[in-house]
N, C-alpha and C positions, 0 to 999 in steps of 0.2 A: 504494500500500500504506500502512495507515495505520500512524501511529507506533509504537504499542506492538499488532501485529496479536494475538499470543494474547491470549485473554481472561484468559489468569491473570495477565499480566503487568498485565493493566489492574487486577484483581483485588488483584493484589502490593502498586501504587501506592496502591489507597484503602485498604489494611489498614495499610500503612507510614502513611498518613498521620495514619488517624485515632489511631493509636498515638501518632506526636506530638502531635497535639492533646488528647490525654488526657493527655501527661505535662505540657502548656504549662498546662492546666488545673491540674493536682495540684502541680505543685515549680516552674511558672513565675512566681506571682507577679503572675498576671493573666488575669480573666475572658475576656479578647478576644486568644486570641494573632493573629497575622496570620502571613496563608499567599500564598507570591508560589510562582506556578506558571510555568516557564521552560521551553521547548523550541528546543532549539539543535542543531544538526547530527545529529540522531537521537538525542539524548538528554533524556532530561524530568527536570529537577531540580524537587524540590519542595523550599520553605525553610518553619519557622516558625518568627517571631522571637516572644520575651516576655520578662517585664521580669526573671526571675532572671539573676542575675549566676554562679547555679553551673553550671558545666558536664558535662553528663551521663556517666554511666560504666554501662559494662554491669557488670550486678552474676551472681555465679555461686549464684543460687539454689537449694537443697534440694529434693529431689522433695515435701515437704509446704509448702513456702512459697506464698503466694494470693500474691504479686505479686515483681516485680523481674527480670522476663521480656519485655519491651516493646524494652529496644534490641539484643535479642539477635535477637527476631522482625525487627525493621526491618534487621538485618544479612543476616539468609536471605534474604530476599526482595527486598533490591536487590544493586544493582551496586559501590554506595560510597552510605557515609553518614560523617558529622562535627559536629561544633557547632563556632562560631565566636564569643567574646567579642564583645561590641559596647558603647557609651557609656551605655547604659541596657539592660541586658540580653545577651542571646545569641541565635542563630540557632542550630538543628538543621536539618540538612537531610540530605535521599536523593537517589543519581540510578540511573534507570534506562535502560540504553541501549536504542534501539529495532530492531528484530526485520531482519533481512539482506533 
């Protein structure tokens, strides 16, 4: 059986992702974030690191607001998400556990 067998779940994991890579783009502080994809005892963590030093906050946006809805999305759709300070930058990451 494969790791994440629904397709939504696969679904979940590239919408979680590109969501980071959008925000790594916009408040990371750098055109190239880097994405480490990890799968460990049925669970699939995705990381990306980039160079902002700020650490992200789900923000409780207005029904007419165009953005500030991204790590709320990445919150529904996985299991656990967090960021993590680093020496030049930060890590965002999600995990999604995989299907019984």
């Amino acid at each position: 059986m494969p790791l994440l067998s629904p397709a939504s779940s696969i679904g979940d994991a590239e919408l979680a992702l590109v969501e980071l890579i959008v925000n790594a783009w916009r408040h990371g502080l750098t055109a190239s974030p880097v994405v480490l994809v990890v799968i460990t005892g049925g669970t699939l963590r995705v990381t990306v690191a980039d160079r902002s030093p700020s650490l992200p906050e789900q923000r409780k946006p207005n029904s007419l607001s165009e953005s500030g809805r991204g790590l709320q999305l990445v919150a529904g759709l996985t299991h656990r998400w967090g960021a993590e300070p680093q020496k030049l930058g930060k890590r965002v990451w999600f995990e999604l556990d995989g299907a019984a």
